[in-house]
C-alpha positions in Angstrom: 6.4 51.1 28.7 7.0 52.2 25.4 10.1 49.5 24.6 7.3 46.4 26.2 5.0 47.7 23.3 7.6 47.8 20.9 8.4 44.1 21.8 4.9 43.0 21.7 4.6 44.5 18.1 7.8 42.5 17.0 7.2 39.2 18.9 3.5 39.2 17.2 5.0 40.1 13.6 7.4 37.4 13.7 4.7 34.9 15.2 2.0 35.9 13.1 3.6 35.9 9.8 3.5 32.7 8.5 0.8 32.1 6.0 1.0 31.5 2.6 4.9 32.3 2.3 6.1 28.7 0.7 7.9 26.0 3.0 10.8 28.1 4.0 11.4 31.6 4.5 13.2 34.3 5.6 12.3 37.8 7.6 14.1 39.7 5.3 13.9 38.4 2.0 12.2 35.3 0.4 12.6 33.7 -3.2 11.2 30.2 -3.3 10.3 28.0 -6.7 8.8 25.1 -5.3 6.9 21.4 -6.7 3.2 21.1 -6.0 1.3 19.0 -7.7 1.7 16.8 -11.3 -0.5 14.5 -13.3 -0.5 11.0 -12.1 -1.0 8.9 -15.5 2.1 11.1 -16.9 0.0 11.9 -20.2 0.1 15.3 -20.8 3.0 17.4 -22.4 4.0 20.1 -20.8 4.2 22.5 -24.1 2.9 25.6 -22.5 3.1 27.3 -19.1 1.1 29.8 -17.6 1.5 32.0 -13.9 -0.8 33.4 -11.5 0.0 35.3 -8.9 -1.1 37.1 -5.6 0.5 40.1 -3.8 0.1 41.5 -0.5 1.2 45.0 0.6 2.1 45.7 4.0 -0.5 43.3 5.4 -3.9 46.2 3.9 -4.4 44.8 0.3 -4.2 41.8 -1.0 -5.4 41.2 -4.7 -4.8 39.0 -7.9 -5.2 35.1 -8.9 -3.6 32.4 -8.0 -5.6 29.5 -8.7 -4.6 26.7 -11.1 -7.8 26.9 -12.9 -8.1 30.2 -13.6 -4.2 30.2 -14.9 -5.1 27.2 -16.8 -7.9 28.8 -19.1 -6.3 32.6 -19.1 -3.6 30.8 -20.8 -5.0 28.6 -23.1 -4.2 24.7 -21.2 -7.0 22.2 -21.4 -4.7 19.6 -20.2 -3.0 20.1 -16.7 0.8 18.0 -16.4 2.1 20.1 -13.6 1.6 22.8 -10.9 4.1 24.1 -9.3 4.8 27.5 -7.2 7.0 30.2 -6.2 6.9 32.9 -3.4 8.9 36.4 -2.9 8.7 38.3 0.3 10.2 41.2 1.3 10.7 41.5 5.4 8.0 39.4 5.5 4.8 41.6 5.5 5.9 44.7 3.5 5.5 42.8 0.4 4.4 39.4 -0.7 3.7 37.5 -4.0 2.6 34.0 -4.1 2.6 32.6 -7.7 1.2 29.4 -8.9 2.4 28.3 -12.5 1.0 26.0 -14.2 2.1 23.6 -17.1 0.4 21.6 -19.7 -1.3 21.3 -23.3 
C-alpha cells in the first residue's frame, strides 16, 4: 500500500509540474535565458535593462513581479525594444524563479 502511494505522489509531481518553467526543463535542475517578445518597427535602443522576477518555494508561497510593465517603470524605460526571459528550478518544485527582463530607453 504504502509503495502504490508513494508512486501516486511521484507520477502526479512529475505530471503536474509543468507551469511556468520556460520551454524546456529538467527535474533536477533548470537554467533557461530565453527570447520573448521585441519591438516590431526596430526604433528603440536598447540602453538600459531591467529584471523582474517570481519565486516559488516548495509549491506554498509564491511572491514577486514579473510583469514587463512594472519592470519597465521600476527601472526607469519609457521605451520597450525587447523582453526576453529566464527560469531556474531546482527539482522542479522545491524552488522556482521565473524572471522577465526587459530592455529599452
Amino acid at each position: 500500500m504504502k509503495i502504490k502511494l508513494v508512486f501516486i505522489f511521484l507520477l502526479s509531481v512529475f505530471l503536474l509540474t509543468s507551469c511556468a518553467i520556460g520551454p524546456t526543463h529538467g527535474y533536477i535542475l533548470t537554467s533557461t535565458r530565453f527570447a520573448g517578445t521585441f519591438n516590431p518597427e526596430n526604433n528603440v535602443k536598447a540602453t538600459k535593462e531591467g529584471t523582474g522576477c517570481q519565486f516559488t518555494v516548495l509549491y506554498l508561497f509564491s511572491f514577486g513581479d514579473a510583469g514587463a510593465g512594472s519592470v519597465a517603470k521600476q527601472n526607469g524605460i519609457n521605451k520597450i525594444a525587447t523582453i526576453d526571459h529566464s527560469t531556474l528550478s531546482f527539482l522542479t518544485g522545491v524552488y522556482r524563479s521565473y524572471c522577465t527582463i526587459v530592455y529599452g530607453e
